[in-house]
N, CA, C and O atoms as a Maestro MAE file, in Angstrom:
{
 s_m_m2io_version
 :::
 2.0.0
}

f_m_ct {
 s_m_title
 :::
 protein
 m_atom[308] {
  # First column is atom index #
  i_m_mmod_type
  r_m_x_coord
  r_m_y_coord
  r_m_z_coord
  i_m_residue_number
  s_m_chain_name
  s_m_pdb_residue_name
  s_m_pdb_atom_name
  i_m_atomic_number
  :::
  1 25 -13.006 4.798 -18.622 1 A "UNK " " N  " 7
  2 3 -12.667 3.493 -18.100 1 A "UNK " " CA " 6
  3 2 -13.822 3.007 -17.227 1 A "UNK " " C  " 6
  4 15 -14.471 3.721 -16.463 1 A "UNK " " O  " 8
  5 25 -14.022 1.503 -17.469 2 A "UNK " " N  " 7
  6 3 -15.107 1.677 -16.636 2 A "UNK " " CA " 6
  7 2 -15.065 1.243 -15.402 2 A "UNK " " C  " 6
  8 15 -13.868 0.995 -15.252 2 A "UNK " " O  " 8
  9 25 -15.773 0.910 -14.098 3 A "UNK " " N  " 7
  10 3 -15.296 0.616 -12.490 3 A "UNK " " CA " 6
  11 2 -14.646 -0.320 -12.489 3 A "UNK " " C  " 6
  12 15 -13.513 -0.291 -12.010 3 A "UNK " " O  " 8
  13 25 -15.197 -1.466 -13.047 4 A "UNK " " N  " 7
  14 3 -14.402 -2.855 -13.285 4 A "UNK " " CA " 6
  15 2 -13.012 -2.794 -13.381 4 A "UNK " " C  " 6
  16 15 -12.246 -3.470 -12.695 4 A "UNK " " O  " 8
  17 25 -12.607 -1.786 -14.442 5 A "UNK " " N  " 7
  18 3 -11.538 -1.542 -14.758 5 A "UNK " " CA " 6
  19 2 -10.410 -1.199 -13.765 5 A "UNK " " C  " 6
  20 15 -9.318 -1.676 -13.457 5 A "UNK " " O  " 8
  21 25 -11.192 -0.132 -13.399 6 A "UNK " " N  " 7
  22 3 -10.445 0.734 -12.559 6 A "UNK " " CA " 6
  23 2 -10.379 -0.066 -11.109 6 A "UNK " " C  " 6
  24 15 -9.225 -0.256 -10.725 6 A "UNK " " O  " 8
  25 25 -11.255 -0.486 -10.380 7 A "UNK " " N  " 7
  26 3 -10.869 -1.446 -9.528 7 A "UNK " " CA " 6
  27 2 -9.614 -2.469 -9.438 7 A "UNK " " C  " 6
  28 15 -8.509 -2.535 -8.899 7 A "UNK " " O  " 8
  29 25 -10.492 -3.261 -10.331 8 A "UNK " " N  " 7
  30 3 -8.748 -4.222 -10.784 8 A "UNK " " CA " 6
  31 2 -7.636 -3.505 -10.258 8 A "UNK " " C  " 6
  32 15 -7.139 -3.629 -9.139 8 A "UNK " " O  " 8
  33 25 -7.312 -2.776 -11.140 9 A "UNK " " N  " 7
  34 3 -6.468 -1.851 -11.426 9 A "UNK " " CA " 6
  35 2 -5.304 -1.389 -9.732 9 A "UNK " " C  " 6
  36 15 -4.164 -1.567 -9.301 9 A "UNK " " O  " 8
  37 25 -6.689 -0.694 -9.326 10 A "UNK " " N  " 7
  38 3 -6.403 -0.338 -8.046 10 A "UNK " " CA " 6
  39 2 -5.991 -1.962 -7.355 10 A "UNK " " C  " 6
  40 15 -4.818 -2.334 -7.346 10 A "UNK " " O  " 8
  41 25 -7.033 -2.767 -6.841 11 A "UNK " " N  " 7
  42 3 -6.729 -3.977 -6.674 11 A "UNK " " CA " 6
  43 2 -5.028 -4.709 -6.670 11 A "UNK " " C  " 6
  44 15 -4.340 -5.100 -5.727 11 A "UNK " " O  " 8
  45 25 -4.810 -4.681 -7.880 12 A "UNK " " N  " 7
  46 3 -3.295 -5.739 -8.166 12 A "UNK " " CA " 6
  47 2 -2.418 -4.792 -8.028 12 A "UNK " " C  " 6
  48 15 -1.354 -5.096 -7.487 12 A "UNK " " O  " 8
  49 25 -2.666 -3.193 -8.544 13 A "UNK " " N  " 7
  50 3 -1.253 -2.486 -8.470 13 A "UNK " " CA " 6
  51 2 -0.695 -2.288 -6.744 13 A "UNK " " C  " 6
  52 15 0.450 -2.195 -6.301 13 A "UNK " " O  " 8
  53 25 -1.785 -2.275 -6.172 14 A "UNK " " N  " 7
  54 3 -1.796 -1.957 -4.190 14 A "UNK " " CA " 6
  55 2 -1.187 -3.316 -4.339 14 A "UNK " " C  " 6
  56 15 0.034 -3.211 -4.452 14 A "UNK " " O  " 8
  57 25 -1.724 -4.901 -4.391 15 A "UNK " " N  " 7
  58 3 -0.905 -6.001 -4.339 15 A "UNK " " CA " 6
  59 2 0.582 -6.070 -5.005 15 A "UNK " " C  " 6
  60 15 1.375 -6.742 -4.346 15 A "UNK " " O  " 8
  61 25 0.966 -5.630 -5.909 16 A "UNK " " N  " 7
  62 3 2.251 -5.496 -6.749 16 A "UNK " " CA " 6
  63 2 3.637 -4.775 -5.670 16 A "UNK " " C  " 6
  64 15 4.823 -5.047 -5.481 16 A "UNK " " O  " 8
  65 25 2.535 -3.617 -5.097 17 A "UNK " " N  " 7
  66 3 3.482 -2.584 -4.244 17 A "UNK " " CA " 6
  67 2 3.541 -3.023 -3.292 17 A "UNK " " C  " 6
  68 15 4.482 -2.488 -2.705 17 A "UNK " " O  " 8
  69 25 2.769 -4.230 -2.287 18 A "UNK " " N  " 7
  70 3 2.818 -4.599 -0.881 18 A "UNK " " CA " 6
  71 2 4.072 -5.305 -1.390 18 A "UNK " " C  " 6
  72 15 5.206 -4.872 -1.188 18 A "UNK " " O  " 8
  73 25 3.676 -6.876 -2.338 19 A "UNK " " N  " 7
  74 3 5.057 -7.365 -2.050 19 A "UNK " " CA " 6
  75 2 6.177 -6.464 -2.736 19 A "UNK " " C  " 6
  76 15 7.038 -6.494 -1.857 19 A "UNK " " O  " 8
  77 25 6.602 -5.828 -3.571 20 A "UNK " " N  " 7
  78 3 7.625 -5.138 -3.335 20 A "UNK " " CA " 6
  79 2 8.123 -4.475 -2.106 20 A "UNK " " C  " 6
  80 15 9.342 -4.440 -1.938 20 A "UNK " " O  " 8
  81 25 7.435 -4.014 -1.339 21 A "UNK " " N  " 7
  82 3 7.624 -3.323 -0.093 21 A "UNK " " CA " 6
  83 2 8.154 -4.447 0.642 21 A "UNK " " C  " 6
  84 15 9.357 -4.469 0.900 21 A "UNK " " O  " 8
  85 25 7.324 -5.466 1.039 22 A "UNK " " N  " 7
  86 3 7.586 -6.368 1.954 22 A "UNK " " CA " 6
  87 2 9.471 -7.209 1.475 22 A "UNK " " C  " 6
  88 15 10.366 -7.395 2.299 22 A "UNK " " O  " 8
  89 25 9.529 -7.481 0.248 23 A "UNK " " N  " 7
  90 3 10.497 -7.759 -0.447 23 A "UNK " " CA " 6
  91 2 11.699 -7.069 -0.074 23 A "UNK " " C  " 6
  92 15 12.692 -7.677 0.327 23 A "UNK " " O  " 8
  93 25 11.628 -5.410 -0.228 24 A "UNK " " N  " 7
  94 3 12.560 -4.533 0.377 24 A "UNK " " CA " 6
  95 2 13.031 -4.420 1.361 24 A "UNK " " C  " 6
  96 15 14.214 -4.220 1.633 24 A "UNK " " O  " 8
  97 25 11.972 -4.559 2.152 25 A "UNK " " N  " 7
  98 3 11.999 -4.577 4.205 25 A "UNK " " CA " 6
  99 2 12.896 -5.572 4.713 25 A "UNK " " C  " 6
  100 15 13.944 -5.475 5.350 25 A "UNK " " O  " 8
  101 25 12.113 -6.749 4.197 26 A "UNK " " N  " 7
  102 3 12.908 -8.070 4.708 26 A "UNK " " CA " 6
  103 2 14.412 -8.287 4.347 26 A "UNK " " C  " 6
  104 15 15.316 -8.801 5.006 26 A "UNK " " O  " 8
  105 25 14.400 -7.724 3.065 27 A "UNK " " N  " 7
  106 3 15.937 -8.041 2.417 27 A "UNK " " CA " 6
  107 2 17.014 -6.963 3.081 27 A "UNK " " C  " 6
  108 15 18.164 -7.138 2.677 27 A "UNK " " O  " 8
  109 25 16.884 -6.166 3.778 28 A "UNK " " N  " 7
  110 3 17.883 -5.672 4.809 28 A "UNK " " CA " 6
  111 2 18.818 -4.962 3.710 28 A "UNK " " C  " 6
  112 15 19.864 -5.290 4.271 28 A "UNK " " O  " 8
  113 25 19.253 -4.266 2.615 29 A "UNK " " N  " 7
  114 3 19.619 -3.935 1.562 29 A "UNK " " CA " 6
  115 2 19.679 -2.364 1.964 29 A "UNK " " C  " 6
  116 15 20.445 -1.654 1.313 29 A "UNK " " O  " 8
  117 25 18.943 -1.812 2.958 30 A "UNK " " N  " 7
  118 3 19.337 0.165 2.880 30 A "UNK " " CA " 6
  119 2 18.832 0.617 2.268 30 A "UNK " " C  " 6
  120 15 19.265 1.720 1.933 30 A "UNK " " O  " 8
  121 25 17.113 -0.028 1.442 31 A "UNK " " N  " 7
  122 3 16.162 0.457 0.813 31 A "UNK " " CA " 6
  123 2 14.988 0.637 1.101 31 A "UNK " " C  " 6
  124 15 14.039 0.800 0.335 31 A "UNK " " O  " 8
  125 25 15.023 0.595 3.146 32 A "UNK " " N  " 7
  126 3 13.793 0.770 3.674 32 A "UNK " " CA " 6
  127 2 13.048 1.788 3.585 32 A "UNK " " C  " 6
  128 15 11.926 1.731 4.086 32 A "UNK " " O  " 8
  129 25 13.507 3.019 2.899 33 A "UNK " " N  " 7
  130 3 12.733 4.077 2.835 33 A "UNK " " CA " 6
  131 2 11.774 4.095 1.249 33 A "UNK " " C  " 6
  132 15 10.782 4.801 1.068 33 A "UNK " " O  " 8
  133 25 12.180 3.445 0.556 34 A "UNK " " N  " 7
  134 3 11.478 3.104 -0.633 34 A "UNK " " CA " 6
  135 2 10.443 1.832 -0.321 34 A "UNK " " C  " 6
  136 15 9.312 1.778 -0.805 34 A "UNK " " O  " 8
  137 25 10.992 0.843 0.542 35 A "UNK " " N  " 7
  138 3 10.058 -0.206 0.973 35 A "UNK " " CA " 6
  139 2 8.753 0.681 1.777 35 A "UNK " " C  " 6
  140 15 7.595 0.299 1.609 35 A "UNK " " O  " 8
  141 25 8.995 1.639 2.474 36 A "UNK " " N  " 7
  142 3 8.567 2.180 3.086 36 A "UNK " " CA " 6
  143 2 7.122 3.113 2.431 36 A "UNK " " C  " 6
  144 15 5.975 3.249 2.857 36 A "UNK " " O  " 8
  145 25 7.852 3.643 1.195 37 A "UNK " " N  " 7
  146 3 7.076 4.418 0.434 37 A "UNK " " CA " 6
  147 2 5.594 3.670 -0.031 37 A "UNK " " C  " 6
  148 15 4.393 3.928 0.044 37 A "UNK " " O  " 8
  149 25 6.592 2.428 -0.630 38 A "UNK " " N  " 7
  150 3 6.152 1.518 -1.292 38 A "UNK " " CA " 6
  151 2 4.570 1.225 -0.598 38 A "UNK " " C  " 6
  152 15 3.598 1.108 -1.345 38 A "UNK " " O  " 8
  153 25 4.413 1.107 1.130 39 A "UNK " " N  " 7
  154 3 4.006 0.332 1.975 39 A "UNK " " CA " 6
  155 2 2.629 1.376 1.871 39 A "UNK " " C  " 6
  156 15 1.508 0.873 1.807 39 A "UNK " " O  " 8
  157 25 2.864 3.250 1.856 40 A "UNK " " N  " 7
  158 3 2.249 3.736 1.956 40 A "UNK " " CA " 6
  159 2 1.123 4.012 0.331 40 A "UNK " " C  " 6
  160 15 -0.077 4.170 0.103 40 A "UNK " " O  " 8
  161 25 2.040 3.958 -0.239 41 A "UNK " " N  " 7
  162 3 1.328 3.894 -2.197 41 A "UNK " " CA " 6
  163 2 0.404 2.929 -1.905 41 A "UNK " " C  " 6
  164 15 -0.792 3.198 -2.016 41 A "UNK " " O  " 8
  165 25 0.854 1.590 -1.467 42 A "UNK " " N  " 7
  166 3 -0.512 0.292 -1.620 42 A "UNK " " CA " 6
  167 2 -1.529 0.805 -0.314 42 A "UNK " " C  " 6
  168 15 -2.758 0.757 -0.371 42 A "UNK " " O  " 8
  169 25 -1.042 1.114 0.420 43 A "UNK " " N  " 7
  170 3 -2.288 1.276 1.274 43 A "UNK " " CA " 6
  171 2 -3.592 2.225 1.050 43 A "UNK " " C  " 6
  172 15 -4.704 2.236 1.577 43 A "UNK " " O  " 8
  173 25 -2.865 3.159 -0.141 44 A "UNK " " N  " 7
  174 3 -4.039 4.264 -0.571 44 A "UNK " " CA " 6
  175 2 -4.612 3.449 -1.909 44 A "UNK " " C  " 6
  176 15 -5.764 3.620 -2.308 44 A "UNK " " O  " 8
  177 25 -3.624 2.495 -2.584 45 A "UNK " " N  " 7
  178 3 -4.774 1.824 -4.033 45 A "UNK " " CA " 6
  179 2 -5.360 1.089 -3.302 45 A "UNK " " C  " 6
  180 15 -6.531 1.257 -3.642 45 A "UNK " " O  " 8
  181 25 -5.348 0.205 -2.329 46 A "UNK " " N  " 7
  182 3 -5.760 -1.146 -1.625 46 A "UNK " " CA " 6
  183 2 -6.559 0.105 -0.702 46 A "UNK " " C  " 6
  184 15 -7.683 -0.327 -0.447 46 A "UNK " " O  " 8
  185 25 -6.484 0.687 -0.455 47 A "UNK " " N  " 7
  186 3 -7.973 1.647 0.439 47 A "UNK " " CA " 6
  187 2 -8.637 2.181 -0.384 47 A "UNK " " C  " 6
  188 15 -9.760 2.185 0.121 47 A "UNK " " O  " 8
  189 25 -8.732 2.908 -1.874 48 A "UNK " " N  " 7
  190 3 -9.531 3.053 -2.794 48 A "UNK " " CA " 6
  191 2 -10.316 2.198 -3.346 48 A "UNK " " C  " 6
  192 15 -11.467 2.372 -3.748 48 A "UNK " " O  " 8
  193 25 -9.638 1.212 -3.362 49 A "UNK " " N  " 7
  194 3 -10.121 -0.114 -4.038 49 A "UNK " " CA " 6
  195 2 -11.327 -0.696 -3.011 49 A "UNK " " C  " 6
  196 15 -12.500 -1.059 -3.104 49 A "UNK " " O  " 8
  197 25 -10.358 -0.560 -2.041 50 A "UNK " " N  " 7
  198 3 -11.905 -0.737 -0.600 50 A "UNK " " CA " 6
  199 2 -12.937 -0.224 -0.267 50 A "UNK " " C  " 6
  200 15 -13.638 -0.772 0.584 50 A "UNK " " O  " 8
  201 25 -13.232 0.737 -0.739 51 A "UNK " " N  " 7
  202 3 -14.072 2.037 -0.798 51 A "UNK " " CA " 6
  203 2 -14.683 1.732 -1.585 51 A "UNK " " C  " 6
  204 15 -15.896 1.594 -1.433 51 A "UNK " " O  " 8
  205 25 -13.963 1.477 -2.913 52 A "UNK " " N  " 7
  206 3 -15.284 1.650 -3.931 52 A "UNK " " CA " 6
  207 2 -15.873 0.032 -4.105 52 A "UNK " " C  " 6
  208 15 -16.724 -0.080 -4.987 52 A "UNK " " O  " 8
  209 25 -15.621 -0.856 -3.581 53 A "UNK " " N  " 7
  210 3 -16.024 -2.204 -3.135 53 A "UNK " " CA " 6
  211 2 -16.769 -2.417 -1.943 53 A "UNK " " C  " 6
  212 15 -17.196 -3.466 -1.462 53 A "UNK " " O  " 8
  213 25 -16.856 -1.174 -1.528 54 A "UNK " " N  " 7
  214 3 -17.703 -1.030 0.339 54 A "UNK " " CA " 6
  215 2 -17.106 -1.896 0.971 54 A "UNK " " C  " 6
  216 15 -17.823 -2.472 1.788 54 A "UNK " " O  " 8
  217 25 -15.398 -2.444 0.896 55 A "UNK " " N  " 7
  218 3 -14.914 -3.028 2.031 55 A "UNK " " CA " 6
  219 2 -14.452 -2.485 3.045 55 A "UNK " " C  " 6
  220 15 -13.250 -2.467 3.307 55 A "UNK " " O  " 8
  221 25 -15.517 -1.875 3.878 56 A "UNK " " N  " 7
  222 3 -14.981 -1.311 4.824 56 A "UNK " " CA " 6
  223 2 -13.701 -1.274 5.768 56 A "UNK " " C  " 6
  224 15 -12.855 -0.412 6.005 56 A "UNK " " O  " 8
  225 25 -13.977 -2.915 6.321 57 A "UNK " " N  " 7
  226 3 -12.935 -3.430 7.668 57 A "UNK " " CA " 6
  227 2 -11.549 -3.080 6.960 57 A "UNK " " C  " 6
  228 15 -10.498 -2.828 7.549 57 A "UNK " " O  " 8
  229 25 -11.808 -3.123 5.195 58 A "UNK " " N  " 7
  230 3 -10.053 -3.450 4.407 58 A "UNK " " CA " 6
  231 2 -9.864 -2.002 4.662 58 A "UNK " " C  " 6
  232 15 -8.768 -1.595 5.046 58 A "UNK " " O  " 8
  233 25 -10.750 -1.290 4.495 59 A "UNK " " N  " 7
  234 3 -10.195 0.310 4.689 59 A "UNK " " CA " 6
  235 2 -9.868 0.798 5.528 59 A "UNK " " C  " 6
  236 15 -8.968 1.600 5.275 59 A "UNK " " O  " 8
  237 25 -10.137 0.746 6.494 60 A "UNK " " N  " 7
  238 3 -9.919 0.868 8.059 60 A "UNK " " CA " 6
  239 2 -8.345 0.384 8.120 60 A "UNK " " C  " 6
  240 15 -7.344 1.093 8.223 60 A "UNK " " O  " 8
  241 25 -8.453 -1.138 8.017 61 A "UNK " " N  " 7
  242 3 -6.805 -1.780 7.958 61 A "UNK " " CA " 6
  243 2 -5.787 -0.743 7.470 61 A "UNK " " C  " 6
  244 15 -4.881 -0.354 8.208 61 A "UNK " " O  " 8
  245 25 -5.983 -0.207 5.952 62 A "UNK " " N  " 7
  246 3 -5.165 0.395 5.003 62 A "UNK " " CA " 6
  247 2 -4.598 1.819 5.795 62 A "UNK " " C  " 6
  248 15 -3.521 2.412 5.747 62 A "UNK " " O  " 8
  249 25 -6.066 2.095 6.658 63 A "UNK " " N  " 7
  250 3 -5.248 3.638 7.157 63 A "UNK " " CA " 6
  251 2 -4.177 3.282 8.134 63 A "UNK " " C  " 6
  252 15 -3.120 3.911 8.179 63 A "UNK " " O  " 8
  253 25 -4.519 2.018 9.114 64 A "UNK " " N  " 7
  254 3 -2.977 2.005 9.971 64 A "UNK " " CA " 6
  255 2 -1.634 1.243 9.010 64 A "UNK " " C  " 6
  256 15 -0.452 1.278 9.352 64 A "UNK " " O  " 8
  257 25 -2.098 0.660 7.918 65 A "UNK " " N  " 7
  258 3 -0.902 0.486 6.836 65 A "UNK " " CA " 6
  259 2 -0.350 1.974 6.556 65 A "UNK " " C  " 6
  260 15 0.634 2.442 7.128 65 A "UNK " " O  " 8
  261 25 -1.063 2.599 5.668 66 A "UNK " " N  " 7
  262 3 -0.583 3.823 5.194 66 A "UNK " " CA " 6
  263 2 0.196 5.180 6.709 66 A "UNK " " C  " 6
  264 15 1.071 6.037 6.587 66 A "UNK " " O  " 8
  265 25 -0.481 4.851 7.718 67 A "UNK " " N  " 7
  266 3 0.733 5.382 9.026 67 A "UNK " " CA " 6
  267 2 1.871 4.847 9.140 67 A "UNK " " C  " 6
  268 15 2.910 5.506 9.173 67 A "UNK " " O  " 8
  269 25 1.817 3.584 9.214 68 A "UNK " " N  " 7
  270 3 3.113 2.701 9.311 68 A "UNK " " CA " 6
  271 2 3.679 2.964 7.959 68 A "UNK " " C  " 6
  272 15 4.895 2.856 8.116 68 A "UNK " " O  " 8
  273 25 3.490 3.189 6.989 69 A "UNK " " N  " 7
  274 3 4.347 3.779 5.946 69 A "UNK " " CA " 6
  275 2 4.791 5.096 6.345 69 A "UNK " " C  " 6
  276 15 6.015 5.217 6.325 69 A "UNK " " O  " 8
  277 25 4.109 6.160 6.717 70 A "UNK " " N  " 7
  278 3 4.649 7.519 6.593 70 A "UNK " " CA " 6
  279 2 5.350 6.944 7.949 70 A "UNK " " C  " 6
  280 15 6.480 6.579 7.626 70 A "UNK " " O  " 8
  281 25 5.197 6.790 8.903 71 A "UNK " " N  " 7
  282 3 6.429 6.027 10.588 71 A "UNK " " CA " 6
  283 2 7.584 5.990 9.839 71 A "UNK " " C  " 6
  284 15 8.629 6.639 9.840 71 A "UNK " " O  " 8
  285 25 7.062 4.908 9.086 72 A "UNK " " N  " 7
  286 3 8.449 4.149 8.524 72 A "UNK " " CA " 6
  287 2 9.624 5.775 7.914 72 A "UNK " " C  " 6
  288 15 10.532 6.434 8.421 72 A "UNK " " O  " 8
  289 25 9.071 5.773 6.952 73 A "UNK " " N  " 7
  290 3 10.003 6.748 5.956 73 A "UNK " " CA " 6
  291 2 10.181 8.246 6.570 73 A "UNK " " C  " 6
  292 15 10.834 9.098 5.968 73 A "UNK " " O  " 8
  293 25 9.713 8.429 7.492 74 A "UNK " " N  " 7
  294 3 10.180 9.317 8.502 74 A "UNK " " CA " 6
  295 2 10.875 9.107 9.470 74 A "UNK " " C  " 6
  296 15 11.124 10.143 10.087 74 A "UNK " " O  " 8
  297 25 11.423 7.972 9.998 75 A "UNK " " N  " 7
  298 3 12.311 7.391 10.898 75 A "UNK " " CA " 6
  299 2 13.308 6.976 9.954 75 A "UNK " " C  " 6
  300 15 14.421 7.112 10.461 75 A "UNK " " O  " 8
  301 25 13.369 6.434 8.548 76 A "UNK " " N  " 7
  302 3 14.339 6.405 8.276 76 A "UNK " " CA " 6
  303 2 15.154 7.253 7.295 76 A "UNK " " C  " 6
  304 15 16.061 6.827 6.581 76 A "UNK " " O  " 8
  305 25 14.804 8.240 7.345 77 A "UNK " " N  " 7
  306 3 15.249 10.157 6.390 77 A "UNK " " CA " 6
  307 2 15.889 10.645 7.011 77 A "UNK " " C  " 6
  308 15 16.306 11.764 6.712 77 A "UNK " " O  " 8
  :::
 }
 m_bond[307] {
  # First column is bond index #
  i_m_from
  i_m_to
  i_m_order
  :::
  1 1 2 1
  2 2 3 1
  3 3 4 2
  4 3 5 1
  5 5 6 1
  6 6 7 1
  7 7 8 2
  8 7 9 1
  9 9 10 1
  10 10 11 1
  11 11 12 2
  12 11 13 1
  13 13 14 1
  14 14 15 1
  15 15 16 2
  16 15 17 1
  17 17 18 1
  18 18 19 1
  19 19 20 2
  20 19 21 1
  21 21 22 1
  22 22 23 1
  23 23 24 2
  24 23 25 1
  25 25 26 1
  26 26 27 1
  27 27 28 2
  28 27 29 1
  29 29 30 1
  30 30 31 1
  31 31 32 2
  32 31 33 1
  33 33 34 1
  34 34 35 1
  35 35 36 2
  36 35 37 1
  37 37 38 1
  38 38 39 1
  39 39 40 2
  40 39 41 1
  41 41 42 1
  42 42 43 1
  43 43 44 2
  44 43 45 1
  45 45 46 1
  46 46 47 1
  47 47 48 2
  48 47 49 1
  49 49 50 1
  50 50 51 1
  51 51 52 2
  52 51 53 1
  53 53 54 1
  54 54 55 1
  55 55 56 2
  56 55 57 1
  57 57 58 1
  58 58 59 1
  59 59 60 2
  60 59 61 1
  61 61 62 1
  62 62 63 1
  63 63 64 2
  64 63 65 1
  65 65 66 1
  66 66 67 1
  67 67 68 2
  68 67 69 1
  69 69 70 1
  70 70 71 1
  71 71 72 2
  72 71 73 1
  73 73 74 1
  74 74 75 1
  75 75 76 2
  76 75 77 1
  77 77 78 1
  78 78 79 1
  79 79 80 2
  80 79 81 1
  81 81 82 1
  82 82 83 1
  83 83 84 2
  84 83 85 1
  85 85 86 1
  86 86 87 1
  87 87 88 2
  88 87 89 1
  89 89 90 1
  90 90 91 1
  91 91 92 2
  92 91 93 1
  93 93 94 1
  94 94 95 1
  95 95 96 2
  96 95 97 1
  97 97 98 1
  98 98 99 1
  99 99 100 2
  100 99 101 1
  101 101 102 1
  102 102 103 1
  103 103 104 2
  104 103 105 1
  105 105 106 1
  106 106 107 1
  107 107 108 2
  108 107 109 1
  109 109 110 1
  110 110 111 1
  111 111 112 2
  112 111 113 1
  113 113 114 1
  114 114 115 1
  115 115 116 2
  116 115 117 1
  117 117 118 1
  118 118 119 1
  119 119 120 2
  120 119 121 1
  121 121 122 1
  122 122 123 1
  123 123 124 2
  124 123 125 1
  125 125 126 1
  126 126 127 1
  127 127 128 2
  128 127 129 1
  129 129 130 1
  130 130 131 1
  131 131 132 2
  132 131 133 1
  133 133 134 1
  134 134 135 1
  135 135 136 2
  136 135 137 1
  137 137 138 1
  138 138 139 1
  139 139 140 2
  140 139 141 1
  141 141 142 1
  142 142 143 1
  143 143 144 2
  144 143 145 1
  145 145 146 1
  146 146 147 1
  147 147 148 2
  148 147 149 1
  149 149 150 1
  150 150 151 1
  151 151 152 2
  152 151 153 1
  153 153 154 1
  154 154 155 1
  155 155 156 2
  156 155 157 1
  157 157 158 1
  158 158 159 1
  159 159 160 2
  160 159 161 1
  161 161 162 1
  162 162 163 1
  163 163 164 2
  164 163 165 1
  165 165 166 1
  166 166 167 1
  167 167 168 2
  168 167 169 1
  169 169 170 1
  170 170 171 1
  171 171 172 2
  172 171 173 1
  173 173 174 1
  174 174 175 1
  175 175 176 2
  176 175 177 1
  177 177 178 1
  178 178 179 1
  179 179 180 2
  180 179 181 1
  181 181 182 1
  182 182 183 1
  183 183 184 2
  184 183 185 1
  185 185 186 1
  186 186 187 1
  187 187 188 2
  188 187 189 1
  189 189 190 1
  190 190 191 1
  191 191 192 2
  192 191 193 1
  193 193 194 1
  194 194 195 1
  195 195 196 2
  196 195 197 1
  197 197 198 1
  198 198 199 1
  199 199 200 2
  200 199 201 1
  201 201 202 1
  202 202 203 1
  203 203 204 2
  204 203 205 1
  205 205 206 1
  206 206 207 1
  207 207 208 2
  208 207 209 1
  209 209 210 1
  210 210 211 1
  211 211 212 2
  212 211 213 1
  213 213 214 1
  214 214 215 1
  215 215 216 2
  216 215 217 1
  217 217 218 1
  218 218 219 1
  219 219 220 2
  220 219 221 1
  221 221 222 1
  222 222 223 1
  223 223 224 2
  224 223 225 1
  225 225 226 1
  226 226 227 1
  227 227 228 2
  228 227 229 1
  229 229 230 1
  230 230 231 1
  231 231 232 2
  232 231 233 1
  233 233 234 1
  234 234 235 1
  235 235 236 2
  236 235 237 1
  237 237 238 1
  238 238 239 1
  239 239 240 2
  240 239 241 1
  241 241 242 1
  242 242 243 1
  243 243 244 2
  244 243 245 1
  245 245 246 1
  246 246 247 1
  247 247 248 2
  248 247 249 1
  249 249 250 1
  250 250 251 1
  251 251 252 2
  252 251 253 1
  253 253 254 1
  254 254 255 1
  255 255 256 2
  256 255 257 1
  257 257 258 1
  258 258 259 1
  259 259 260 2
  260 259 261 1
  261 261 262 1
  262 262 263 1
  263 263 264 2
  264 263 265 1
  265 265 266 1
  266 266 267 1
  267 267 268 2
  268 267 269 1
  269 269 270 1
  270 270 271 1
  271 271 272 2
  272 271 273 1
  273 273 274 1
  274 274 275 1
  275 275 276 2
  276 275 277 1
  277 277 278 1
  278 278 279 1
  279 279 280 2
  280 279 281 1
  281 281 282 1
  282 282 283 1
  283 283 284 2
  284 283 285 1
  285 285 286 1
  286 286 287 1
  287 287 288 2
  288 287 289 1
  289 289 290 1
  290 290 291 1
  291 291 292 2
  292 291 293 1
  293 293 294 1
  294 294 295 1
  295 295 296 2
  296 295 297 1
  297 297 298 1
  298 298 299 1
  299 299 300 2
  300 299 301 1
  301 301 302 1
  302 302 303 1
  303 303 304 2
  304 303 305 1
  305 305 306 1
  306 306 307 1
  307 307 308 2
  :::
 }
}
């Protein structure tokens, strides 16, 4: 596959999983621990994706996303 590819890839699927996450959270439904999951999955494609794009500042962001995911789904287990 080639980077292009795989970027994208990384790119929209991290976007796909934020708003699902965010979708879950807000909707108050008793599925915050999957919203939760959700929050931490995009923060590692959306920090790969940053990496291999040398977006630094986005990577940086992604690691206190991806804490606030594991927070999350450990407060609510």
């Amino acid at each position: 596959m080639s980077q292009i590819i795989i970027k994208r890839a990384l790119e929209w699927f991290g976007v796909v999983t934020a708003i699902a996450y965010s979708i879950l959270v807000a909707s108050n439904t008793g599925n915050e621990v999957i919203g939760f999951l959700l929050l931490f999955i995009s923060a590692v494609a959306i920090g790969a994706w940053a990496f291999l794009c040398k977006h630094f500042g986005i990577l940086l962001l992604q690691f206190f996303y991806a804490s606030a995911g594991i927070f999350g789904v450990l407060r609510w287990i």
